[in-house]
C-alpha positions as CSV (number, residue, x, y, z in Angstrom):
1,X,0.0,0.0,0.0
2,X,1.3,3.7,-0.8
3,X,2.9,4.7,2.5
4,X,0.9,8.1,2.4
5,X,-2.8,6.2,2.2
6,X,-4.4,5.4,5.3
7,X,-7.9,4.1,6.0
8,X,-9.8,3.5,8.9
9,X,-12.1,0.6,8.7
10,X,-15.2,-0.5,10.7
11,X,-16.8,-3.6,10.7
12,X,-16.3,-7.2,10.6
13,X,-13.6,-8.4,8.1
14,X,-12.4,-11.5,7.0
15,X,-9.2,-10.8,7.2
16,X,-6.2,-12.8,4.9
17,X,-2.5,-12.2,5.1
18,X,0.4,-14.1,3.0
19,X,3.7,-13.5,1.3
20,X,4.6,-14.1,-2.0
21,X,7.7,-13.4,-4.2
22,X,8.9,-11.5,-1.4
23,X,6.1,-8.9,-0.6
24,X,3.7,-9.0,2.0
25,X,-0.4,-9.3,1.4
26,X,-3.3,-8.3,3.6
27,X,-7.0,-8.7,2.4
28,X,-9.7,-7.3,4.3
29,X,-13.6,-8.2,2.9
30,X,-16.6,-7.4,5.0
31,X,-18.4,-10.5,6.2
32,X,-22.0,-8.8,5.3
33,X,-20.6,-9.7,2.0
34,X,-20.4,-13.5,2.7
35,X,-24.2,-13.0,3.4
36,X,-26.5,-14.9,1.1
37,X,-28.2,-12.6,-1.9
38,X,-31.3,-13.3,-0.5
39,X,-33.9,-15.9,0.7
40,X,-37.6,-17.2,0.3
41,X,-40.1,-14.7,1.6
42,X,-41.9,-18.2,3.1
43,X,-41.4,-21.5,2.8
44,X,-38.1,-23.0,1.3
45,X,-38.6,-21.9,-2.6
46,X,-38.2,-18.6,-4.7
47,X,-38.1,-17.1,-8.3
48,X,-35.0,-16.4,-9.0
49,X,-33.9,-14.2,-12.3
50,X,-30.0,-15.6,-12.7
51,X,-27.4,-13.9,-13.8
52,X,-26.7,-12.8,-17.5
53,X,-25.6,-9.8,-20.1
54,X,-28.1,-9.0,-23.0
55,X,-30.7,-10.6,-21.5
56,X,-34.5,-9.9,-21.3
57,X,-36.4,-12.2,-19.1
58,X,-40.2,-12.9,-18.8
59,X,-41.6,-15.0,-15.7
60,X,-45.4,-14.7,-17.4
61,X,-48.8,-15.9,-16.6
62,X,-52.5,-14.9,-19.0
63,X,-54.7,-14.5,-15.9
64,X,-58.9,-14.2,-16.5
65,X,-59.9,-11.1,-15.0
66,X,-63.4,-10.8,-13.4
67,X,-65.9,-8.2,-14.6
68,X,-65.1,-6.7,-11.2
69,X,-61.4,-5.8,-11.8
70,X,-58.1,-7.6,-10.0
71,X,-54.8,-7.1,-8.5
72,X,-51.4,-8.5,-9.1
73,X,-49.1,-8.9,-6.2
74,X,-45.6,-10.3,-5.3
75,X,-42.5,-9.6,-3.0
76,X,-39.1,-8.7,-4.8
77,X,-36.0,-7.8,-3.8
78,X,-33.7,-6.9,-6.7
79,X,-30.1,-6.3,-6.9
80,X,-29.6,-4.8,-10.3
81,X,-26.6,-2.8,-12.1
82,X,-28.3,1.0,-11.3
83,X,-29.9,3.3,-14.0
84,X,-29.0,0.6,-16.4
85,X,-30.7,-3.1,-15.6
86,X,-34.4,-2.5,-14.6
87,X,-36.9,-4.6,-13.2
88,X,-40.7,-4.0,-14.5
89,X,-44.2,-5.7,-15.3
90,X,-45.8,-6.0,-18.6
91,X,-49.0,-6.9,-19.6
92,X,-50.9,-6.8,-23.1
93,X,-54.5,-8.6,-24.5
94,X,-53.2,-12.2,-25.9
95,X,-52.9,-12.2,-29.6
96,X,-52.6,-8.2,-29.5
97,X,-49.8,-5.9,-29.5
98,X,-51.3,-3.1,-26.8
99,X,-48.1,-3.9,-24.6
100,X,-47.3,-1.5,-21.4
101,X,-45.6,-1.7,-18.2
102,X,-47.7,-1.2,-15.1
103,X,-46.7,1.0,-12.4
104,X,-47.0,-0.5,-8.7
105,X,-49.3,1.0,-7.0
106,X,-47.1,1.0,-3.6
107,X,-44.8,3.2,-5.2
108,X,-41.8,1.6,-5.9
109,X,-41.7,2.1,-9.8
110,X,-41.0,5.6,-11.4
111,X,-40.3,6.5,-15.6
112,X,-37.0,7.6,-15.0
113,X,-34.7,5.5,-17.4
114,X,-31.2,5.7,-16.1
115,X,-28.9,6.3,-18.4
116,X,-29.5,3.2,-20.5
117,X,-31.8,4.2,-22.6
118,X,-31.6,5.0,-25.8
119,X,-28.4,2.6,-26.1
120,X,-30.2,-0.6,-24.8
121,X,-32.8,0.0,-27.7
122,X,-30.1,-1.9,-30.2
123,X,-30.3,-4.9,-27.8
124,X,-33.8,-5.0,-26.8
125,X,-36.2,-3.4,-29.6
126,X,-39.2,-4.3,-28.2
127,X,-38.7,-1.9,-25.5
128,X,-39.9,0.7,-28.1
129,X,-43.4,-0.6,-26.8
130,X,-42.6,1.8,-24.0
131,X,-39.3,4.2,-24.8
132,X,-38.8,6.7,-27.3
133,X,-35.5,8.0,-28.8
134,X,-35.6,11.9,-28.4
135,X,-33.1,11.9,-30.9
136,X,-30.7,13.9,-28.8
137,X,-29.5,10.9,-26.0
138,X,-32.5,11.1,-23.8
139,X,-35.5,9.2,-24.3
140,X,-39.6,9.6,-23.2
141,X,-40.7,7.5,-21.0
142,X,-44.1,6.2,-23.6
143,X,-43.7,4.5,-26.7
144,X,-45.4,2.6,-29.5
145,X,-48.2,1.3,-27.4
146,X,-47.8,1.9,-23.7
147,X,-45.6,4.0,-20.8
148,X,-42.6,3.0,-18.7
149,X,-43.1,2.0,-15.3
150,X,-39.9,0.7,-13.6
151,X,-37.2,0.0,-11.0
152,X,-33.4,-0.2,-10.4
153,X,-30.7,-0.3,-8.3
154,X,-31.0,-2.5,-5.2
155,X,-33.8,-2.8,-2.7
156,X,-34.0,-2.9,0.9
157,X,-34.7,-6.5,1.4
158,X,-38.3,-7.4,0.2
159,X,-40.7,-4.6,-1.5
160,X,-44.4,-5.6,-2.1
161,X,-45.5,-4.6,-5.8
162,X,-49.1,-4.2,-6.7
163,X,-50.5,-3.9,-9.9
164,X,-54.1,-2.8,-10.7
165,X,-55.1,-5.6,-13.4
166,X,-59.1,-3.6,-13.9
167,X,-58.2,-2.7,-17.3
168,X,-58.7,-5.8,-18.2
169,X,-62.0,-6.5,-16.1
170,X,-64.0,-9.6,-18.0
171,X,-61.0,-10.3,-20.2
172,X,-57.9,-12.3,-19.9
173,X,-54.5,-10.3,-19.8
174,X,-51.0,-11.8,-20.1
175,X,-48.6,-10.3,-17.4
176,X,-45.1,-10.8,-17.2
177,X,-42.2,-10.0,-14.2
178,X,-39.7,-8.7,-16.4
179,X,-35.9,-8.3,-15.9
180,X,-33.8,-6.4,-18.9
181,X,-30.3,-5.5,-19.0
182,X,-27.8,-4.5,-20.7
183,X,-24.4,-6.2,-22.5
184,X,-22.2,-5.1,-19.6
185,X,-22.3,-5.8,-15.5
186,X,-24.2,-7.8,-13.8
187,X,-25.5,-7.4,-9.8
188,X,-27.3,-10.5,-8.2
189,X,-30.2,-9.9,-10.1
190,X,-33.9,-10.2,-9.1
191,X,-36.3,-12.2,-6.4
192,X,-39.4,-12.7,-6.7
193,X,-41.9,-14.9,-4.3
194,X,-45.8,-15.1,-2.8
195,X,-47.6,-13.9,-5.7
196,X,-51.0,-13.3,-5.2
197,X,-53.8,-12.9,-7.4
198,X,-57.4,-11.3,-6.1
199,X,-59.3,-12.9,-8.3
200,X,-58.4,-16.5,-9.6
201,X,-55.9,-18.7,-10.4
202,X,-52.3,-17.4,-10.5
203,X,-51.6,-17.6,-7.2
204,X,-48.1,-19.0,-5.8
205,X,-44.9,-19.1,-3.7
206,X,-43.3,-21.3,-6.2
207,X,-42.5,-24.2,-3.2
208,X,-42.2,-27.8,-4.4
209,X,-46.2,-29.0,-4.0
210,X,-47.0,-30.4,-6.9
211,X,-47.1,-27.9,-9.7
212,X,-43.8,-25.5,-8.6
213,X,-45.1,-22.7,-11.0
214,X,-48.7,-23.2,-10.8
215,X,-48.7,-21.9,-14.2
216,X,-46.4,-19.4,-14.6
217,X,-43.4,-20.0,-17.8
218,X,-40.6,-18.7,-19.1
219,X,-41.4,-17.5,-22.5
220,X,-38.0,-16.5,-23.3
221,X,-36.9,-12.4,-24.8
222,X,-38.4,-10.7,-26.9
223,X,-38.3,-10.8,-30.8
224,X,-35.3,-8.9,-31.6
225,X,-33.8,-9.7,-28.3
226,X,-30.4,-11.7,-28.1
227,X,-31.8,-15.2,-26.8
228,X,-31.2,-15.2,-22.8
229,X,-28.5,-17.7,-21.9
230,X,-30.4,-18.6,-18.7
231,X,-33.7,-17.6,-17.5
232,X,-36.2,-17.5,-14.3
233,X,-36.0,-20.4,-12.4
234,X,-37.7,-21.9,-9.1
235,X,-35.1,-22.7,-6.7
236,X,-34.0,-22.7,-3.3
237,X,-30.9,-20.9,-1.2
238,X,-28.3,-23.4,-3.2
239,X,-29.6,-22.0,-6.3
240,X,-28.8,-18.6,-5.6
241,X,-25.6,-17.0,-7.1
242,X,-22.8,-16.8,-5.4
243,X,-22.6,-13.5,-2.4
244,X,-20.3,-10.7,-3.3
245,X,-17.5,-11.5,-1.2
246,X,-17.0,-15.1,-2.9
247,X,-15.9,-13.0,-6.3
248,X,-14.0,-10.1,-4.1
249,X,-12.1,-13.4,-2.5
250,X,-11.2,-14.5,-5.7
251,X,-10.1,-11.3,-7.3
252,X,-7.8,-11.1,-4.2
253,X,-6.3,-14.2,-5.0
254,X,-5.0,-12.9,-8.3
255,X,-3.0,-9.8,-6.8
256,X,0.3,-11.7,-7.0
257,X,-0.1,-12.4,-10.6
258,X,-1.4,-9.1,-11.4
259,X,1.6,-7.2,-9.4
260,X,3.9,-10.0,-11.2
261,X,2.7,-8.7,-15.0
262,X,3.2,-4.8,-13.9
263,X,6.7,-5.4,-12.8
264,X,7.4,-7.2,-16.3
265,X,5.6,-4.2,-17.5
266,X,6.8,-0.8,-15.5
267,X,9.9,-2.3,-13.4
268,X,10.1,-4.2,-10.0
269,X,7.2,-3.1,-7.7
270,X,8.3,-0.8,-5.6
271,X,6.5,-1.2,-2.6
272,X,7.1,-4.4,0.0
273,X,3.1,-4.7,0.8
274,X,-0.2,-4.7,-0.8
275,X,-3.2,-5.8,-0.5
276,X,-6.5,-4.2,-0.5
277,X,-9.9,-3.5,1.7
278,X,-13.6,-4.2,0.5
279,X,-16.0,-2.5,2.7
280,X,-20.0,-3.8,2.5
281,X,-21.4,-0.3,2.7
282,X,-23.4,0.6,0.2
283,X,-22.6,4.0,-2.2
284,X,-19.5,3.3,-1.0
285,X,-18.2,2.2,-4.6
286,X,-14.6,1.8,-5.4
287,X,-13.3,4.3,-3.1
288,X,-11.5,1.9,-0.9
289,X,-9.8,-0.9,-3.0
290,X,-8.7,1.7,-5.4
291,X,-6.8,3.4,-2.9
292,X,-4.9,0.0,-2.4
293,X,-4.5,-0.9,-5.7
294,X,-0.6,-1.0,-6.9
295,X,1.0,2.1,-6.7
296,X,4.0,3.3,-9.1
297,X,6.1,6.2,-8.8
């Protein structure tokens, strides 16, 4: 570490300390890390949105609406790469192209649109349905056939979404729990468990009694979409993806190789430590491993 860096750290930390090719490591990671990326609401089963680049992923149901109107709900908690992967619910008529996003009614979806829109419109066309290129890097949140209602970022544990399904009263509307993002960075993704439907079937907490979806699928992207490499799945804890700290740990591991090509590269490293300290806060960003990283003068 640069000799005129110092940081003051509070917390738990795993902490790991070695020598190689003659200079001294130390590793801190924060054990909230370590944590698991989140767990069924009830019971031992989830939905669980995976992890993947390009992709655009539908976990969709057609529900009958009764003359007297319904309501969607679920529980999420989302972990997703901010202002530019975004969590949302779609719904259309089957056989009809009057897509749109619905907002939730608890408040936890807004238009804005990060800053991934209007590049993500070469990936996913289909979110024309509910974007529109300004034509000068910003887009409106209402397209082709319906409006932008959505979320990012990460949550604070579980939310509960509601969506107002009265449009549709005495027909049947197809709704999906959508998760888009981009070709670049991925967070843990999305959550999703105890759906509830007012009215009807649709109903579940995706546990393992019998029929694990009780009719929700997997329709796969969008026309236009590159196909997702994975997709929603019903799992439990061991199906999650790996916590934070697990890839922090392994980045670690490579510092003596990384510190070995820079001193083929700029000259023999010229400090006798390294290492470097991840802290679990969130906002908290980069500002603590870069300080650490290797230092030439």
């Amino acid at each position: 570490m640069a000799s005129y860096l110092a940081t003051a750290a509070i917390g738990n930390y795993e902490v790991n300390k070695y020598r190689a090719d003659g200079i001294r490591y130390w590793d801190a990671i924060d054990t909230t890390l370590f944590e698991p990326v989140a767990a069924p609401r009830t019971g031992t089963q989830l939905a669980i949105s995976q992890i993947a680049n390009n992709s655009y992923k539908r976990l969709a149901r057609t529900i009958s609406v009764p003359a007297g109107g319904a309501t969607l709900s679920f529980w999420i908690t989302r972990d997703t790469e901010p202002n530019w992967d975004f969590v949302f619910v779609e719904a259309h008529t089957p056989g009809q192209d009057d897509w749109t996003t619905l907002p939730d009614t608890n408040g936890h979806t807004a238009q804005e649109m990060g800053f991934v829109c209007p590049f993500w419109l070469s990936i996913h066309p289909f979110l024309a349905h509910y974007q529109t290129d300004n034509g000068d890097g910003s887009c409106a949140p209402s397209g082709t056939s319906g409006a932008w209602w959505a979320a990012t970022g990460k949550s604070a544990g579980y939310e509960q979404w509601s969506v107002d399904l009265g449009a549709w009263a005495g027909k049947d509307v197809e709704v999906s729990i959508s998760y888009a993002s981009d070709n670049a960075v991925q967070l843990s993704g999305a959550f999703v468990d105890d759906i509830v439907v007012s009215a009807g079937a649709g109903s579940t907490s995706f546990e393992a009694d019998g029929d694990v979806m009780d009719g929700w699928a997997t329709p796969g992207a969008p026309e236009g979409s590159p196909p997702n490499e994975n997709d929603w799945i019903a799992g439990t804890v061991a199906d999650l993806p790996p916590p934070l700290g697990e890839t922090v740990r392994r980045s670690f591991a490579r510092e003596p190789e990384i510190i070995g090509f820079l001193s083929d590269t700029f000259g023999p490293y010229p400090f006798s430590a390294a290492g470097g300290i991840v802290d679990g806060i969130d906002g908290l960003s980069f500002a603590l491993e870069t300080q650490t990283r290797p230092v030439y003068s």
